[in-house]
C-alpha positions in Angstrom: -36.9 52.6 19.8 -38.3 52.0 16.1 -42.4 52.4 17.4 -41.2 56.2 18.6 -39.1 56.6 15.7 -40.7 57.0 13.0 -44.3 58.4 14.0 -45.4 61.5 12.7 -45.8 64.4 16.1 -48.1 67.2 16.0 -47.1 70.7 16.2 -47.3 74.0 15.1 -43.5 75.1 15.1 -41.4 76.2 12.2 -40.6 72.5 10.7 -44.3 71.3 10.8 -45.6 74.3 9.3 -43.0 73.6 5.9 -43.6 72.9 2.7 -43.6 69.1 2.5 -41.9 69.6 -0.9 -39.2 71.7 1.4 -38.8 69.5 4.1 -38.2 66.1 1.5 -35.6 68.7 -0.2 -34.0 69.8 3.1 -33.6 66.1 4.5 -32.6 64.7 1.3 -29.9 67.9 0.5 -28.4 67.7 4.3 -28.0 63.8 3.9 -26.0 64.6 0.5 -23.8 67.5 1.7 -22.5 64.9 4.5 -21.0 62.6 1.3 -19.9 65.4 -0.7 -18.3 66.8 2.2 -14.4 65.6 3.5 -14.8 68.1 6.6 -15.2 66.5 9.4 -16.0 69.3 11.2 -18.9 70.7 9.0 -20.6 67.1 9.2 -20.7 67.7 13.0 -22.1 70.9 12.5 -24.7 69.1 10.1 -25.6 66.8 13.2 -25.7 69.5 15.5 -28.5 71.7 13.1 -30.1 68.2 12.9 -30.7 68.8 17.2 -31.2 72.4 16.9 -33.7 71.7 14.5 -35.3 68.8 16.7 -35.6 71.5 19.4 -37.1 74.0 17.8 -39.9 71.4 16.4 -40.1 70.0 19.7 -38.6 66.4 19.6 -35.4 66.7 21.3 -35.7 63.6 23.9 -36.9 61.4 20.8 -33.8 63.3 18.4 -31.5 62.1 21.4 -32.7 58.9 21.7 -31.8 58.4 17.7 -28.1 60.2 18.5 -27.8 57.6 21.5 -28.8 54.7 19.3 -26.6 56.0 16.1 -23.8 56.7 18.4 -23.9 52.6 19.7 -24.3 51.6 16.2 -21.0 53.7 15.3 -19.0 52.1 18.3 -19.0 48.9 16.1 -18.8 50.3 13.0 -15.9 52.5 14.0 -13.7 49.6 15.7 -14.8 47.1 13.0 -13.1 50.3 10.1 -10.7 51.5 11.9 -8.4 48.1 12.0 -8.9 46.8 8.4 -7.6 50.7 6.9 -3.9 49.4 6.8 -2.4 52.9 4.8 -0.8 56.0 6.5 1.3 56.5 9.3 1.0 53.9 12.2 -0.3 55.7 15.4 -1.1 52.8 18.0 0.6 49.1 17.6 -0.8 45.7 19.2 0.1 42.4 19.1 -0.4 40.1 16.0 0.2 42.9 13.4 -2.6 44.8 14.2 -2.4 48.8 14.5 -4.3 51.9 14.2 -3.1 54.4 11.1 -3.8 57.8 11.2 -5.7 57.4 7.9 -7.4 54.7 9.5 -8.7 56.6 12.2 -10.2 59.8 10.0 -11.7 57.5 8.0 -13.4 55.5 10.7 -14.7 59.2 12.3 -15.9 60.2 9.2 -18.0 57.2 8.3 -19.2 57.0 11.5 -19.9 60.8 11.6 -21.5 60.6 7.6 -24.3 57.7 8.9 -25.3 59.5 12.0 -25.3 63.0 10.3 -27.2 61.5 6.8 -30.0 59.3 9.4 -31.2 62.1 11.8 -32.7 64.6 8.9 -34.7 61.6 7.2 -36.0 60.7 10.9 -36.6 64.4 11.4 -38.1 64.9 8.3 -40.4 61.8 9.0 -41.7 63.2 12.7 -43.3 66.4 11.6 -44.1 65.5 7.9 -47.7 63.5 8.0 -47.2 60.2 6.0 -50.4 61.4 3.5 -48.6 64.7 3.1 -45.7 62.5 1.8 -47.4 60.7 -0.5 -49.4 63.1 -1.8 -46.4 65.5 -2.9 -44.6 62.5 -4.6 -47.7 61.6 -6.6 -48.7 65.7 -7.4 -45.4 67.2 -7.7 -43.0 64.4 -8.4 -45.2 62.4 -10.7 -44.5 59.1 -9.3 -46.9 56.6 -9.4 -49.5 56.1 -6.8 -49.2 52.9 -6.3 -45.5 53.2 -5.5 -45.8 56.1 -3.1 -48.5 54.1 -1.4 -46.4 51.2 -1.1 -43.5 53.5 0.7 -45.4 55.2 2.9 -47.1 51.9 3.8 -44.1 50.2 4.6 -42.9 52.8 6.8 -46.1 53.3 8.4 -46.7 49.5 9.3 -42.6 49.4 11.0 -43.9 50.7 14.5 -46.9 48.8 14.1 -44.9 45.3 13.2 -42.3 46.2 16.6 -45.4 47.2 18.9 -46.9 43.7 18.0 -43.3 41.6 18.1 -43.0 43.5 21.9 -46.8 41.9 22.5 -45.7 39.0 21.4 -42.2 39.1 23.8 -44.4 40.1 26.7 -46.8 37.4 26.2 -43.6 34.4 26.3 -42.5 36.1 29.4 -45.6 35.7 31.5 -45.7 32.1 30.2 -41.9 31.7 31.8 -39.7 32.5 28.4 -36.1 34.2 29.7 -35.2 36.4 27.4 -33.2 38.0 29.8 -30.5 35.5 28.8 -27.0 37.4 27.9 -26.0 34.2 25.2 -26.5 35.5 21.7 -27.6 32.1 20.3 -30.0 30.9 23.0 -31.7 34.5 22.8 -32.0 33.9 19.0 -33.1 30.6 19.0 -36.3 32.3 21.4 -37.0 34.9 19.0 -37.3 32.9 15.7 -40.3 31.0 16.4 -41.7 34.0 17.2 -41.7 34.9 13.6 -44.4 33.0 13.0 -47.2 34.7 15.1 -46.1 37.9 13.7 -46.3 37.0 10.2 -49.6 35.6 10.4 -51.1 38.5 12.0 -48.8 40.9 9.2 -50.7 39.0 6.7 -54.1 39.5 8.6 -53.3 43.6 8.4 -51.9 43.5 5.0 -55.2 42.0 4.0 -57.5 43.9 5.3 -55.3 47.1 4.5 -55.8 45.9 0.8 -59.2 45.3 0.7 -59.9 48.8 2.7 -58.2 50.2 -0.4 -60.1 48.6 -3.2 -63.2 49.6 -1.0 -61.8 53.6 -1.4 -61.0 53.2 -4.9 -57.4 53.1 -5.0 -56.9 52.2 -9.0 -59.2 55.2 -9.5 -56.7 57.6 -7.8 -55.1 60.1 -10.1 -52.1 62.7 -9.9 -54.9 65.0 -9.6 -57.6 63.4 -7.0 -56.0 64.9 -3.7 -57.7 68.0 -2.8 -55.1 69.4 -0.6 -52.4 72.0 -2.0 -49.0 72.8 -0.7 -48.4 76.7 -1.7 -44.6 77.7 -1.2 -44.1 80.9 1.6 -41.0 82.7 1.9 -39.8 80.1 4.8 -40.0 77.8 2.6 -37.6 79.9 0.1 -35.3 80.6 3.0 -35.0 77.2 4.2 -34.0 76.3 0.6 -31.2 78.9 0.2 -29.8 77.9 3.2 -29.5 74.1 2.1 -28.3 75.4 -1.5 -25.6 77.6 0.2 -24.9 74.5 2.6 -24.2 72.6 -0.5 -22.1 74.8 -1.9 -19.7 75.0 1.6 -20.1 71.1 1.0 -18.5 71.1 -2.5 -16.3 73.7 -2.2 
């Protein structure tokens, strides 16, 4: 799931052709209106713009593959909250003193809701938003530091790469006989951690030459100023930011 999740997709619809000022602004304001917000209904609208919004840019199946895998996450999270919230009225009763309150239960569907509502914009900010885009508005516009925008976007840029290898890896055990088919938690983790160790060495192989590539391209030379790309604001970008702003506002209010 992570090597489709996180690479950038070409296009030429309405999200790709953003601002990349707008579109860090727009993920970063939806994924605060979900904790400002106690409606549990307008954080469900929030997740339902995210898939509107995935649609229009053209990455709907990869949108609901992140709503599938958020949703299984929440399963968990949701039984795990919704039996240690021991305050308001007492809906369901089971044996041993445990029961569901009905404070317990909002609670649980609005955490739940808040972490798949505040993941999907980041994820659909990061699909049609090219990593150098990224770091070039962080370093022009929101004067941080080169070498710690570099460092983000190459972190997030080497996950897919790290999961394609550790799947190489998997695939390689299994046609020398590994099961890890097995169902036991334990067993399955006791296959996987020497593992590790292939994948770290060749993490440290990349790293490497990653580094050296960028002393070769002069990276303690680079400057606010050194990209020559600009990022001029249109009015979609002024729309799309007065709908957040008045999003924000329905939020607070």
């Amino acid at each position: 799931m992570i090597t489709g999740l996180l690479d950038y997709t070409a296009g030429d619809s309405f999200l790709h052709r953003l601002n990349p000022i707008t579109k860090l602004v727009l993920s970063f304001g939806l994924c605060v209106s979900c904790f400002l917000s106690g409606n549990l209904l307008l954080i469900l609208g929030i997740i339902l713009l995210n898939l509107l919004a995935s649609a229009l840019a053209g990455i709907t199946g990869r949108s609901l593959r992140i709503l599938r895998s958020l949703v299984k996450l929440s399963v968990v999270l949701f039984v795990l909250q919704v039996f240690f919230v021991r305050e308001g009225q007492v809906l369901l009763r089971f044996p041993a003193n445990i029961y569901i309150t009905d404070t317990g239960l909002l609670f649980s569907l609005l955490f739940v809701s808040r972490l798949i509502a505040a993941t999907m914009p980041l994820t659909l900010m990061l699909s049609v938003t090219r990593m150098s885009d990224i770091s070039n508005v962080l370093n022009r516009y929101f004067h941080i530091p080169y070498k710690y925008t570099f460092v983000l976007t190459t972190a997030i840029r080497f996950i897919p790469l790290f999961a394609g290898e550790m799947a190489a890896i998997i695939d390689a055990q299994v046609a020398r006989g590994v099961d890890f088919d097995t169902r036991g938690f334990l067993k399955k983790l006791r296959l996987l951690l020497p593992l590790c160790v292939p994948l770290l060495i060749s993490s440290v192989r990349r790293i490497e030459g990653g580094a050296i590539s960028a002393e070769l391209r002069g990276f303690n030379m680079r400057r606010p100023d050194s990209g020559s790309k600009r990022y001029p604001f249109r009015t979609a970008d002024a729309a799309v930011l007065i709908v957040l702003a008045v999003l924000i506002a329905g939020a607070l209010i």
